[in-house]
N, C-alpha and C positions, 0 to 999 in steps of 0.2 A: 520507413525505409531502413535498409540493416546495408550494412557498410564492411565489407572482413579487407581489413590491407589497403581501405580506398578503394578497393575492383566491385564494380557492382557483381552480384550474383547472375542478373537475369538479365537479358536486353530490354527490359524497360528501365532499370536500374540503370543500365550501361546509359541510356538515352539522357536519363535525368541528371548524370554527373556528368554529362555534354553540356548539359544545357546550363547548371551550375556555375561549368568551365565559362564558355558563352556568354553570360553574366558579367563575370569579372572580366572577359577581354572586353566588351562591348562599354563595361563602366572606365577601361583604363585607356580607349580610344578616345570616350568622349571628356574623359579630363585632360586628354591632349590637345584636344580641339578649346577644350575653354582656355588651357594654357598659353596655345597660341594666340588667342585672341589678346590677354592679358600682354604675352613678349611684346607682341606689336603696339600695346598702347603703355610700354614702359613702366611695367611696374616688374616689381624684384622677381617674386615667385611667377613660374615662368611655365614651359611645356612639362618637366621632368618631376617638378614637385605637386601640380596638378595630376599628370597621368598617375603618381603613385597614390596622392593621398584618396583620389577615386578607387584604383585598385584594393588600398587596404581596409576601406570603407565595406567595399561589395563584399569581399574577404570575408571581412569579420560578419557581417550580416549573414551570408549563406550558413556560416560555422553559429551561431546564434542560432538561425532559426533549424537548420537541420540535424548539425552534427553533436548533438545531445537529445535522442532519442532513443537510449537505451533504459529496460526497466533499472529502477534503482537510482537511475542518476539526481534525483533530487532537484535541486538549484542550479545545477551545473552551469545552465544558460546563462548563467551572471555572471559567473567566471569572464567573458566576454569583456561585459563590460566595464567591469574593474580593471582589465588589463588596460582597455584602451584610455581607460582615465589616468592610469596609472604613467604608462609610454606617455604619454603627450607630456606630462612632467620631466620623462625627461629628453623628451624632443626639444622642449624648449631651452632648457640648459645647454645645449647645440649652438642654438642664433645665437648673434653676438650681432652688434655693431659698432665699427670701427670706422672712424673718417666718413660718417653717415654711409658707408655701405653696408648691406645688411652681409651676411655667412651664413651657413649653415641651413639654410632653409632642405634644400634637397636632400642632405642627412638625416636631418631631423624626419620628411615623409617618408627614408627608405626605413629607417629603424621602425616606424609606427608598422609601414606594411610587415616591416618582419615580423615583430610581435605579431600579426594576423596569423603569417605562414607557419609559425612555433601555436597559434592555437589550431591550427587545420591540424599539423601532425600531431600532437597530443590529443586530438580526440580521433584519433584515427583515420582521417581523411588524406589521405598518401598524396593521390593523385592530385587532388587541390591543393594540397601546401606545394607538392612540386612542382607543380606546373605554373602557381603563383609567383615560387622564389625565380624561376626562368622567363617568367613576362617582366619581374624587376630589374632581373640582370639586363634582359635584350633590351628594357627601357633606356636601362641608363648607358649600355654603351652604344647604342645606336644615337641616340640624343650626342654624346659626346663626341663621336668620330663624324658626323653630319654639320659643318661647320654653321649652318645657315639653321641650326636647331642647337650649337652647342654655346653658341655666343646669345647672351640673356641680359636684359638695358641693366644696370648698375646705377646707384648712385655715387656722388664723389665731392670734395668740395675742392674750389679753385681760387687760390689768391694771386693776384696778379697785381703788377707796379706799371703804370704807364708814366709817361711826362706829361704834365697837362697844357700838352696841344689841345687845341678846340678839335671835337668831334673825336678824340681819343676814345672816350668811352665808350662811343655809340659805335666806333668801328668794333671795337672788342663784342659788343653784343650781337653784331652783325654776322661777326666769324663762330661765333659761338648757334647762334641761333640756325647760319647756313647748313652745320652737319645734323640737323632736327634734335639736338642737346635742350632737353628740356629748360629755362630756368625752373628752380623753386624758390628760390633767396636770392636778391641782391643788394651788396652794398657799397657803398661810395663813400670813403673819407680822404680829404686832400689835405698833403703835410707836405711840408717844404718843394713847394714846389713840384710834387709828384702826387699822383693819385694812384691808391692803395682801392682794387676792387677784392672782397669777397662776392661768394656766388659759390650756391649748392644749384647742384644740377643734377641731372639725371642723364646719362649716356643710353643713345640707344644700341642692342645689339648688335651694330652693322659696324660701330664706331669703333675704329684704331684709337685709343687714350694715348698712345705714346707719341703716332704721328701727330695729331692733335693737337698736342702739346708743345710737338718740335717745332709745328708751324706757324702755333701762336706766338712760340717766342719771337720768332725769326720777321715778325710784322713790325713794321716803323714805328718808333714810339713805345716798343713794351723794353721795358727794363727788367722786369722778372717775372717767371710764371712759377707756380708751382701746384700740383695738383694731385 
């Protein structure tokens, strides 16, 4: 298959870079749908870093197997794959984790698709690196202005002081547990007369942190929250 600009030459050419296109939407829907699946059972990476890291996946694969099919090109094909070994080093330099919440994940899978769309135009595939860089964009700002797809579970860690009332604790767990706030850790030590709780949790998307928090202070028996 010959490629002048990205435009195929002939209508079966035009059909096949439909179908290429096709490919990568059909792969950037279905990493939205695993992402979802994931948002809803609280974990970090979520609908935006799924759908891309699918899209830049499909990406790189069609520019692999197709778009080095000129005489002379040699090895070209590998070029590919060194880039994506390459990107992922420093996608990872991106995450961080602070106060057990993780960062950076959704940067990290737009830069790796970029690296795809920078191999589509450099081997001359116009239309797929362009049309690629604008299923990234529409990803991510439709994800972001969609509040019920822009909000993603977080992790967080919460220290809190009660008085040790009886049943102090277990009401704490009760308010915690009522907004579907995951535990992952909890801990309990009593000093003067007060008990000091730790607790890593996992917030899910729906959850206001600040209300949250206003309203755990404002419970009988809590002396400090902080989270």
């Amino acid at each position: 298959m010959k490629i002048l600009w990205g435009f195929a030459a002939d209508a079966p050419e035009v059909m096949q870079t439909l179908e290429f296109l096709g490919r990568i939407l059909l792969a950037c829907i279905l990493g939205a749908l695993i992402g979802y699946e994931r948002k809803n059972r609280n974990k970090e990476a979520g609908i935006r870093t799924h759908a891309i890291v699918a899209l830049g996946a499909a990406l790189i694969m069609v520019i692999s197997k197709y778009g080095f099919d000129e005489p002379g090109m040699g090895s070209a094909d590998r070029i590919a794959a060194q880039v994506v070994s390459g990107v992922g080093f420093l996608g990872a330099g991106i995450i961080f984790v602070r106060n057990n919440e993780v960062s950076g994940l959704t940067t990290a899978a737009g830069i790796w698709a970029t690296a795809g769309i920078g191999l589509a135009l450099g081997s001359g595939m116009y239309v797929i690196g362009v049309c690629s860089a604008l299923l990234v964009i529409v990803t991510q700002t439709i994800t972001h202005k969609i509040p019920a797809l822009a909000r993603e579970p977080h992790r967080g860690h919460l220290r809190i002081v009660v008085s040790s009332e009886e049943n102090g604790v277990k009401k704490i767990k009760e308010r915690i547990l009522e907004q579907n706030i995951e535990l992952i850790f909890f801990k309990i030590a009593k000093e003067s007369g007060q008990t000091k709780i730790d607790a890593d949790v996992v917030y899910p998307g729906k959850c206001d942190k600040v209300e949250f928090l206003s309203n755990l202070a404002e419970e009988e028996g809590v002396l400090a929250v902080k989270g």
